[in-house]
HTML snippet that shows the backbone in 3Dmol.js (N, CA, C, O; Angstrom):
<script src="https://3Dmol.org/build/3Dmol-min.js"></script>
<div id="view" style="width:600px;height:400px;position:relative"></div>
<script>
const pdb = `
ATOM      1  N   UNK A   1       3.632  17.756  19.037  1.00  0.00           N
ATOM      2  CA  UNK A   1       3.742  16.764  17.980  1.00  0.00           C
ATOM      3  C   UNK A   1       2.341  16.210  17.685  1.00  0.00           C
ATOM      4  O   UNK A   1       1.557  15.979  18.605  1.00  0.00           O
ATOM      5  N   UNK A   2       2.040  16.003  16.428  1.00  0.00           N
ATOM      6  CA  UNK A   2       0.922  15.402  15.983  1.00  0.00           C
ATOM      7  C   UNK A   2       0.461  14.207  16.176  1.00  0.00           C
ATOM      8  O   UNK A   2       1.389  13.403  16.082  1.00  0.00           O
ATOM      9  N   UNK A   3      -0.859  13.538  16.477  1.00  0.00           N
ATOM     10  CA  UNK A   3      -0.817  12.404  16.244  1.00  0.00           C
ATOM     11  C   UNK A   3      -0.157  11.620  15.011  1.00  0.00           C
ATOM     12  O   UNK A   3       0.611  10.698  15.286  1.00  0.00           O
ATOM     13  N   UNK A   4      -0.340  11.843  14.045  1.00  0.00           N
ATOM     14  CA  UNK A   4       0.474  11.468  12.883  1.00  0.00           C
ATOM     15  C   UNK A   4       1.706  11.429  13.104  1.00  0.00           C
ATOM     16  O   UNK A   4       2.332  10.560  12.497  1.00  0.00           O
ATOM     17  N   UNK A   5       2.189  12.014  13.701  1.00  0.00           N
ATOM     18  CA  UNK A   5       3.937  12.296  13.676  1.00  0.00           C
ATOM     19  C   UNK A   5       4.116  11.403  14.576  1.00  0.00           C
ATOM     20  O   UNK A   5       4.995  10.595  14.279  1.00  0.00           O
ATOM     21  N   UNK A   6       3.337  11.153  16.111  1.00  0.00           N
ATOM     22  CA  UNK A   6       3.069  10.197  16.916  1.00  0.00           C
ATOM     23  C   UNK A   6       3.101   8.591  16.151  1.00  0.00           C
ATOM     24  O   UNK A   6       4.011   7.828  16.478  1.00  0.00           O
ATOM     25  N   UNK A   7       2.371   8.275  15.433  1.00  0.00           N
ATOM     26  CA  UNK A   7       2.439   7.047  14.577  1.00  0.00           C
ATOM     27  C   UNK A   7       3.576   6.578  14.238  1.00  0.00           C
ATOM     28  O   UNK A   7       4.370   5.730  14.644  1.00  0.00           O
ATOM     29  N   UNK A   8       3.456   7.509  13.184  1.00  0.00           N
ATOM     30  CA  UNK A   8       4.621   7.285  12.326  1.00  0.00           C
ATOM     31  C   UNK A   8       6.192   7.170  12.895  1.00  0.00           C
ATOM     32  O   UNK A   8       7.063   6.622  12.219  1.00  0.00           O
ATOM     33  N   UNK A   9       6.367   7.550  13.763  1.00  0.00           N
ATOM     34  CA  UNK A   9       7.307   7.455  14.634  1.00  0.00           C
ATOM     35  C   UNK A   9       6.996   6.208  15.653  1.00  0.00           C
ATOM     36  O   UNK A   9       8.162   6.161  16.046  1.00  0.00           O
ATOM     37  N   UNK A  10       6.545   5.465  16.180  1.00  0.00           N
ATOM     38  CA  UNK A  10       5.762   4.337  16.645  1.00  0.00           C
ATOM     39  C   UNK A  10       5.761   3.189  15.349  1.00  0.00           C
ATOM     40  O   UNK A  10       5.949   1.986  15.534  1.00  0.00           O
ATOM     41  N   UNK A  11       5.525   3.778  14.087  1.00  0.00           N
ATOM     42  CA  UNK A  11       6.101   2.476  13.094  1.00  0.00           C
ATOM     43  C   UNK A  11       6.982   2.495  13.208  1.00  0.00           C
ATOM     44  O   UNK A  11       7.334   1.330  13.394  1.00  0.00           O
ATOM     45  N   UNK A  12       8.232   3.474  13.257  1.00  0.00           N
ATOM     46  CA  UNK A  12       9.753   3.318  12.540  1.00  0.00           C
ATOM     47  C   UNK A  12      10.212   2.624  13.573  1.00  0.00           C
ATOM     48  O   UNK A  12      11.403   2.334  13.458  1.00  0.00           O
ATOM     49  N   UNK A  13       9.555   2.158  14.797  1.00  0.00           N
ATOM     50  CA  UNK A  13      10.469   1.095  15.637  1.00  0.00           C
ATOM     51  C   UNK A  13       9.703  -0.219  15.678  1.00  0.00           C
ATOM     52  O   UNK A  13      10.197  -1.182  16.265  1.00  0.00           O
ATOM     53  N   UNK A  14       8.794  -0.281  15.220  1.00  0.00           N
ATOM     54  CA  UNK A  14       8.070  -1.599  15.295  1.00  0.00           C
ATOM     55  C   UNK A  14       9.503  -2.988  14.677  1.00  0.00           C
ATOM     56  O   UNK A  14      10.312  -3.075  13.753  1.00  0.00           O
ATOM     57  N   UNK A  15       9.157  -3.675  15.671  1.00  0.00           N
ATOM     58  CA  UNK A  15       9.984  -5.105  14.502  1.00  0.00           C
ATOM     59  C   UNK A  15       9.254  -5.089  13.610  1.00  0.00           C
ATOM     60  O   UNK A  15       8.117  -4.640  13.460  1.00  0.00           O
ATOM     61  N   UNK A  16      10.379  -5.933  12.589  1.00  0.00           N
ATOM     62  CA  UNK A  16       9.317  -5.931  10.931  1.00  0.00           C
ATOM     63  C   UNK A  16       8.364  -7.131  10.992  1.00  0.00           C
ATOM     64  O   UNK A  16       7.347  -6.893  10.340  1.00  0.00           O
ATOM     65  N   UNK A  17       8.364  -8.184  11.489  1.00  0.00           N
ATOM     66  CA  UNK A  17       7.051  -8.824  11.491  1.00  0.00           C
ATOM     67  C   UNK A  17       5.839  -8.443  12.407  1.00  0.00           C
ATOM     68  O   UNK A  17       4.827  -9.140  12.336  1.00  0.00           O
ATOM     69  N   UNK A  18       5.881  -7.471  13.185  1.00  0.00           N
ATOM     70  CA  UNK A  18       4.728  -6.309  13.350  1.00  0.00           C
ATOM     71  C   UNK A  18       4.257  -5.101  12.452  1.00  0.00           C
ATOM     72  O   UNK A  18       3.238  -4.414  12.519  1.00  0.00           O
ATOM     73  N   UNK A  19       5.485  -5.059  11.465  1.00  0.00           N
ATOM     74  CA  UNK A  19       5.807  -4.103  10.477  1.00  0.00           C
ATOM     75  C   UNK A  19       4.984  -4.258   9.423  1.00  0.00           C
ATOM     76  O   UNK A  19       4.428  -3.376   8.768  1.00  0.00           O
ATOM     77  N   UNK A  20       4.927  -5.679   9.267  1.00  0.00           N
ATOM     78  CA  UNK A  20       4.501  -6.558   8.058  1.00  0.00           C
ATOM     79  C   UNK A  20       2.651  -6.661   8.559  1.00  0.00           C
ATOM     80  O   UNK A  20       1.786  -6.203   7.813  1.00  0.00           O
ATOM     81  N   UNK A  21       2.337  -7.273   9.795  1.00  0.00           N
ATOM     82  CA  UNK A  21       1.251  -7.072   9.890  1.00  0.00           C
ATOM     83  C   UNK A  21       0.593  -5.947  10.115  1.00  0.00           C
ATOM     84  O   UNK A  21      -0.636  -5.886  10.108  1.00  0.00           O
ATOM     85  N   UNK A  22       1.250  -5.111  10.302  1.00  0.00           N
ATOM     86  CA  UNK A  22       0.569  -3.904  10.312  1.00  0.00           C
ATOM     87  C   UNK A  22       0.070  -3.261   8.767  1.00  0.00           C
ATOM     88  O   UNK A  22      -1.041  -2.829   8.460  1.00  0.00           O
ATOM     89  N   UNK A  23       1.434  -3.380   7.849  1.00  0.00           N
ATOM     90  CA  UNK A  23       0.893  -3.092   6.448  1.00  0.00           C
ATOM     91  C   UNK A  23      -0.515  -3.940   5.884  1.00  0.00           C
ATOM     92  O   UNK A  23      -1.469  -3.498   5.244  1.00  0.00           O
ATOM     93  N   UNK A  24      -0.225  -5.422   6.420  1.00  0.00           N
ATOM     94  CA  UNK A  24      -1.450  -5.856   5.925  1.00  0.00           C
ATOM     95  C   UNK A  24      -2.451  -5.798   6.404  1.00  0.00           C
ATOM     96  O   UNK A  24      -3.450  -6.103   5.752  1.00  0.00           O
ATOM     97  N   UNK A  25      -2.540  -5.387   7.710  1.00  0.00           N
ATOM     98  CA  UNK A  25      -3.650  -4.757   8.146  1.00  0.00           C
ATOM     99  C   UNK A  25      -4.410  -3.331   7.181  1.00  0.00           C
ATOM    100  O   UNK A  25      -5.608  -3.259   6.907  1.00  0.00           O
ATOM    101  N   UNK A  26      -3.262  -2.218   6.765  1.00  0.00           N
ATOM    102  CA  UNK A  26      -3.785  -1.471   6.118  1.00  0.00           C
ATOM    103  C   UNK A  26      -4.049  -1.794   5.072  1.00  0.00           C
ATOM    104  O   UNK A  26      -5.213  -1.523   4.776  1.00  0.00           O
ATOM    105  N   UNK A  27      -3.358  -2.385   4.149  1.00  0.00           N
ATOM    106  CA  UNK A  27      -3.825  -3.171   2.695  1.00  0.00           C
ATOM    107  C   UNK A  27      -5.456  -3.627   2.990  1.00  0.00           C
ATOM    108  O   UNK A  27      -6.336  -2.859   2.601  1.00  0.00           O
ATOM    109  N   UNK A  28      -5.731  -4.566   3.504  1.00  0.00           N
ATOM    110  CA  UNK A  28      -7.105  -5.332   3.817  1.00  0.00           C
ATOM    111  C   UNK A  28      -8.100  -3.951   4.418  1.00  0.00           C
ATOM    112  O   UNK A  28      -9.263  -3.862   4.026  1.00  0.00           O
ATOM    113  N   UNK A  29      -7.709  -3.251   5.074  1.00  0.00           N
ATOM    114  CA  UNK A  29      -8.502  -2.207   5.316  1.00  0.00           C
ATOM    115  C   UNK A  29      -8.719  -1.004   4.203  1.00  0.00           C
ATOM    116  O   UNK A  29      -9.343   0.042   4.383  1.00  0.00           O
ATOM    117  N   UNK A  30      -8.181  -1.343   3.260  1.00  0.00           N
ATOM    118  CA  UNK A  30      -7.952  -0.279   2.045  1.00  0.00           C
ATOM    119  C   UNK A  30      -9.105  -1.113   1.067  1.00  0.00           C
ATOM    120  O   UNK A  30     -10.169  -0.608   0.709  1.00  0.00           O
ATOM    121  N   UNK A  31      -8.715  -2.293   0.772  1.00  0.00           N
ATOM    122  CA  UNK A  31      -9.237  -2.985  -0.269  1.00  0.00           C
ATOM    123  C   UNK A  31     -10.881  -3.285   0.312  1.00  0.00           C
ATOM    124  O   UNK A  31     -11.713  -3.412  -0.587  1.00  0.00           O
ATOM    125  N   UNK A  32     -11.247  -3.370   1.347  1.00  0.00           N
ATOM    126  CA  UNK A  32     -12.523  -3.165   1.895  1.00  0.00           C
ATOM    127  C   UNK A  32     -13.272  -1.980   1.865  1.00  0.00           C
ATOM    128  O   UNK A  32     -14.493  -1.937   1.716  1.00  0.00           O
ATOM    129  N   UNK A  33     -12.495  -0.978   2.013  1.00  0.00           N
ATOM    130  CA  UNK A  33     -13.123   0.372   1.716  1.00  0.00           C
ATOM    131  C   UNK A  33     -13.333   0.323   0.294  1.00  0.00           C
ATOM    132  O   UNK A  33     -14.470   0.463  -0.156  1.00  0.00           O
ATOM    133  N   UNK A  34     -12.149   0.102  -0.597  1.00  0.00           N
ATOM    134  CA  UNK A  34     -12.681   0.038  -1.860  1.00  0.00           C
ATOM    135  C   UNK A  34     -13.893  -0.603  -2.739  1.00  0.00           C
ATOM    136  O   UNK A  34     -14.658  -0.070  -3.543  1.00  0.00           O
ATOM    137  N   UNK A  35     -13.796  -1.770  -2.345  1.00  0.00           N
ATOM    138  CA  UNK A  35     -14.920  -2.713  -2.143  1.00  0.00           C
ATOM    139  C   UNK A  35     -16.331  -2.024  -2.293  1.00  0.00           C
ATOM    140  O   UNK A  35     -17.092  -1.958  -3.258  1.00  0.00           O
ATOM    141  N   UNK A  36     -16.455  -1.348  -0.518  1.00  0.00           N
ATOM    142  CA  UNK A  36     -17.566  -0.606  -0.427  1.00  0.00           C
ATOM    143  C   UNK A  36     -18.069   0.437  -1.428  1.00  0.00           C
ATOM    144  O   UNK A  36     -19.128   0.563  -2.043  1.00  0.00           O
ATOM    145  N   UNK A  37     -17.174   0.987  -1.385  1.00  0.00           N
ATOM    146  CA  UNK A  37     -17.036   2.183  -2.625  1.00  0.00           C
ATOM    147  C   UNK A  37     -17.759   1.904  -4.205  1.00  0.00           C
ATOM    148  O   UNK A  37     -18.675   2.518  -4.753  1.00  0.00           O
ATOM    149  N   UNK A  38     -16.863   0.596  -4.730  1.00  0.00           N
ATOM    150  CA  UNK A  38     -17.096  -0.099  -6.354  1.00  0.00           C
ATOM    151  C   UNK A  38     -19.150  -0.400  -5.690  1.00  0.00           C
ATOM    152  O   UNK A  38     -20.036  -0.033  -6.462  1.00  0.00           O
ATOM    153  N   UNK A  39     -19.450  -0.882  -4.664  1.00  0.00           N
ATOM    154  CA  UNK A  39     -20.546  -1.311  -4.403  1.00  0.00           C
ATOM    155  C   UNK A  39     -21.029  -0.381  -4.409  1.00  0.00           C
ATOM    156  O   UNK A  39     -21.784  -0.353  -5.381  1.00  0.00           O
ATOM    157  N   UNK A  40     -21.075   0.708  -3.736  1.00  0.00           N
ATOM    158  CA  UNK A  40     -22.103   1.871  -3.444  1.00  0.00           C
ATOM    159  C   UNK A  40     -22.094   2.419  -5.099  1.00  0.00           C
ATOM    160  O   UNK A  40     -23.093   2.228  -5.793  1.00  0.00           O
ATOM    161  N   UNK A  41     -21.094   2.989  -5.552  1.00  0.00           N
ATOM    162  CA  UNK A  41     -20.932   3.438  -7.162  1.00  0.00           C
ATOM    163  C   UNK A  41     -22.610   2.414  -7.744  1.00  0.00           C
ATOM    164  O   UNK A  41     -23.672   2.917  -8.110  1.00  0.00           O
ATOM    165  N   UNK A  42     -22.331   1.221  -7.652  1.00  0.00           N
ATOM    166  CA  UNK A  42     -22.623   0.025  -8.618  1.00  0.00           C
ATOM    167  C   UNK A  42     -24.253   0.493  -8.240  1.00  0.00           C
ATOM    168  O   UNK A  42     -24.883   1.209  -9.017  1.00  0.00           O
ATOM    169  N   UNK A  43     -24.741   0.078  -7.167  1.00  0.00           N
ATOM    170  CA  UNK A  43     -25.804   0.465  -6.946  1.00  0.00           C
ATOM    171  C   UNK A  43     -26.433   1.785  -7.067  1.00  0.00           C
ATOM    172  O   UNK A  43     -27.585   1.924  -7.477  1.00  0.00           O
ATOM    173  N   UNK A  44     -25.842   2.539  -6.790  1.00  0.00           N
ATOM    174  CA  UNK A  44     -26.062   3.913  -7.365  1.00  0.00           C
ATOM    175  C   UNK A  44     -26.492   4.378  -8.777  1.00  0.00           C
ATOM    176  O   UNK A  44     -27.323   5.226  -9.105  1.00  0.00           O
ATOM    177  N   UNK A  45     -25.468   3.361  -9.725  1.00  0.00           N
ATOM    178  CA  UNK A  45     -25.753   3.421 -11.151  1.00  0.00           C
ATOM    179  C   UNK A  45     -24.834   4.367 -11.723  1.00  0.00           C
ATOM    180  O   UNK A  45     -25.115   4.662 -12.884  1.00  0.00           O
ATOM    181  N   UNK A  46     -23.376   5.169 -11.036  1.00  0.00           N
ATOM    182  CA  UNK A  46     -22.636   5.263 -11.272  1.00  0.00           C
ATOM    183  C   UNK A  46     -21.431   4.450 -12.180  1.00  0.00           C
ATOM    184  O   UNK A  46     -20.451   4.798 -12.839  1.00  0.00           O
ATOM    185  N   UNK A  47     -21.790   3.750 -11.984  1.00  0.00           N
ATOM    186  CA  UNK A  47     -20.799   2.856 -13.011  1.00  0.00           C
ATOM    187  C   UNK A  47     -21.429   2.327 -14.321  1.00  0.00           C
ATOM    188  O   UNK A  47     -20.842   1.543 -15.067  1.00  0.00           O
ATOM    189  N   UNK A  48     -22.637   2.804 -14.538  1.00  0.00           N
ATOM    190  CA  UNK A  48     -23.667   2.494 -15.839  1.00  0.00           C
ATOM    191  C   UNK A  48     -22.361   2.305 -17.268  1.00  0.00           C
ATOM    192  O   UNK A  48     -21.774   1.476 -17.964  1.00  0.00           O
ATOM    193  N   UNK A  49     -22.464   3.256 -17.090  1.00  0.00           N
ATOM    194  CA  UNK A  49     -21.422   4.235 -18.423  1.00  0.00           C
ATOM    195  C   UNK A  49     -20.690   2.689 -18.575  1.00  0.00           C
ATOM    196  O   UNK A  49     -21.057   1.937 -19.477  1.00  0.00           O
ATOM    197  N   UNK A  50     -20.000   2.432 -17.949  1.00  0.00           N
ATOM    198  CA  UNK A  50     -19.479   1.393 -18.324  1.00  0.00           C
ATOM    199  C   UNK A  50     -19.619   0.053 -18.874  1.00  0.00           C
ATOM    200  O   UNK A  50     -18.879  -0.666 -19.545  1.00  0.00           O
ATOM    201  N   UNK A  51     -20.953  -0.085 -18.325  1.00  0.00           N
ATOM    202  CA  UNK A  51     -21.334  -1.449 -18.919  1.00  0.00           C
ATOM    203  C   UNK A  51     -22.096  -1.177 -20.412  1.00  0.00           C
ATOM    204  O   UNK A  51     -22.385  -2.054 -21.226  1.00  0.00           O
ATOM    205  N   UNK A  52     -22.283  -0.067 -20.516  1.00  0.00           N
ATOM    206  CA  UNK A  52     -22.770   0.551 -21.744  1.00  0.00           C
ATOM    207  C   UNK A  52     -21.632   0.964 -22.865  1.00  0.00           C
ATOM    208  O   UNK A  52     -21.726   0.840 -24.086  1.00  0.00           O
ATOM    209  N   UNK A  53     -20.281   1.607 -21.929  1.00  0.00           N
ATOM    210  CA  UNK A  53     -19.364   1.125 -23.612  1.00  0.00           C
ATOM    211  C   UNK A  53     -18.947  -0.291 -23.602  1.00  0.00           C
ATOM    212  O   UNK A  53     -18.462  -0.932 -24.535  1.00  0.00           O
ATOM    213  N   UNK A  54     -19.325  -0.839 -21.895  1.00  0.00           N
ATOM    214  CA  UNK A  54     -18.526  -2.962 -22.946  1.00  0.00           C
ATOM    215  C   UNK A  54     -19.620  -3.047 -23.873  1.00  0.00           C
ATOM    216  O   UNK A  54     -19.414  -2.872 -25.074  1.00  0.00           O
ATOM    217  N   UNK A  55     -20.766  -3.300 -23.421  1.00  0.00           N
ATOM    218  CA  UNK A  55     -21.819  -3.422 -24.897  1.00  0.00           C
ATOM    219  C   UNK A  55     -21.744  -2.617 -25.958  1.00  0.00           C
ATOM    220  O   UNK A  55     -22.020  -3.291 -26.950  1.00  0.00           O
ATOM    221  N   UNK A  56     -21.535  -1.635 -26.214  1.00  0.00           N
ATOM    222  CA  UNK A  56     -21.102  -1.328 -27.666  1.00  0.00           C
ATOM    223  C   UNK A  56     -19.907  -1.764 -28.000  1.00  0.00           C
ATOM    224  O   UNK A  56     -19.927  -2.280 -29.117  1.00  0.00           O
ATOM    225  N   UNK A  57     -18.590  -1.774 -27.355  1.00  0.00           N
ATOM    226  CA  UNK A  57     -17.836  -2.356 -28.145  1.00  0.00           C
ATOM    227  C   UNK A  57     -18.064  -4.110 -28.308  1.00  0.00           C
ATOM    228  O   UNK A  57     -17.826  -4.785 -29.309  1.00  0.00           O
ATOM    229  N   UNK A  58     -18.407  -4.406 -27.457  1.00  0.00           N
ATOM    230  CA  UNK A  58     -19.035  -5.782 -27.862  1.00  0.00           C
ATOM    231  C   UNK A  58     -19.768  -5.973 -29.153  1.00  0.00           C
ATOM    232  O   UNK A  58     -19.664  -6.961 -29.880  1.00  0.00           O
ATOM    233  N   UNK A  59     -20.419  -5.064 -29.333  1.00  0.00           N
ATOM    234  CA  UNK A  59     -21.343  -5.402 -30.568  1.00  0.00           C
ATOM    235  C   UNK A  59     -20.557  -4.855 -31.949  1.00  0.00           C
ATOM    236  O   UNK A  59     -21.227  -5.053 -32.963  1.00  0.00           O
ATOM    237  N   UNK A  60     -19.271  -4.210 -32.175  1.00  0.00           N
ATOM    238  CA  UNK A  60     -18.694  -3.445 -32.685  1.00  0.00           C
ATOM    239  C   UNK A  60     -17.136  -4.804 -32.596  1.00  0.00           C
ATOM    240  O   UNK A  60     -16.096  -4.742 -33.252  1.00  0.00           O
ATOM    241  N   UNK A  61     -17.501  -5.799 -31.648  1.00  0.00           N
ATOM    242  CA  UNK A  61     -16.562  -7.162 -32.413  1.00  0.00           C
ATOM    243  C   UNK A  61     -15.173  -6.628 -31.724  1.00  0.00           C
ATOM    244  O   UNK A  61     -14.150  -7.121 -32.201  1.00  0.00           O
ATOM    245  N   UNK A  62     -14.951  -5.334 -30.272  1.00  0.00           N
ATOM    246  CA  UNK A  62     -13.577  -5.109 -31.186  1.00  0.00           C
ATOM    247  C   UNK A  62     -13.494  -5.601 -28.954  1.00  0.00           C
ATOM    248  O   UNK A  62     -12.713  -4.821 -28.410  1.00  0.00           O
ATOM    249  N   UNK A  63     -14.006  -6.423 -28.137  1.00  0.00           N
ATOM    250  CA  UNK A  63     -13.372  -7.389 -27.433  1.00  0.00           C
ATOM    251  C   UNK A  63     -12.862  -7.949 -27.447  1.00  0.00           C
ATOM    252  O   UNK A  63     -12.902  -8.757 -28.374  1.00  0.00           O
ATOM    253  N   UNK A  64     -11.683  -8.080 -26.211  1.00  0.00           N
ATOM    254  CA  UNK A  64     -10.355  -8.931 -26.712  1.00  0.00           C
ATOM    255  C   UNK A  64     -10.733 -10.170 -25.299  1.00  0.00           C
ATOM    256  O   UNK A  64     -11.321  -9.924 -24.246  1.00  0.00           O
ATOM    257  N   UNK A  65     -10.155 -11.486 -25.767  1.00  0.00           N
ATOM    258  CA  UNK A  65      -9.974 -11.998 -24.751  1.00  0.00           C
ATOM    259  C   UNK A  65      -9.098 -12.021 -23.446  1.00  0.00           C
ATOM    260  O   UNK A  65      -7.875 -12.090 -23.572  1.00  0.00           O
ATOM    261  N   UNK A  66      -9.634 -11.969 -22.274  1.00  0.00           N
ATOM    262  CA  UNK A  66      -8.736 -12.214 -21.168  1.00  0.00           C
ATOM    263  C   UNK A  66      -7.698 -13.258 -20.859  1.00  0.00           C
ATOM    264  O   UNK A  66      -7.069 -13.208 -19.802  1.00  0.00           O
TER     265      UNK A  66
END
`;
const viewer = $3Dmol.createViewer("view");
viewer.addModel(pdb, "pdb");
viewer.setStyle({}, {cartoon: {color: "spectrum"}});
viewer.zoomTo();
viewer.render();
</script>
């Protein structure tokens, strides 16, 4: 048996308020990686493109408010 299969079988008996912190453990560990990710992109200059079509459509009037 796999570790994975190991786990996952190790969740399906957890009580659910271990259940629960465990998801939010992975949530918060997801959204941190992402984090890193949007950052490294950003600095990189990967994400240029983007701030380059908000400024044209900005200047083109056709921004909507949030």
């Amino acid at each position: 048996m796999s570790t994975v299969s190991k786990i996952k079988e190790a969740i399906e008996t957890l009580p659910e308020n271990d259940y629960v912190q465990l998801r939010q453990w992975f949530s918060e560990k997801d959204w941190k990686k992402w984090d890193n990710q949007i950052l490294a992109d950003s600095e990189a200059g990967t994400l240029d493109f983007l701030i380059k079509e908000a400024l044209e459509e900005k200047s083109k009037g056709k921004l909507k408010e949030l």
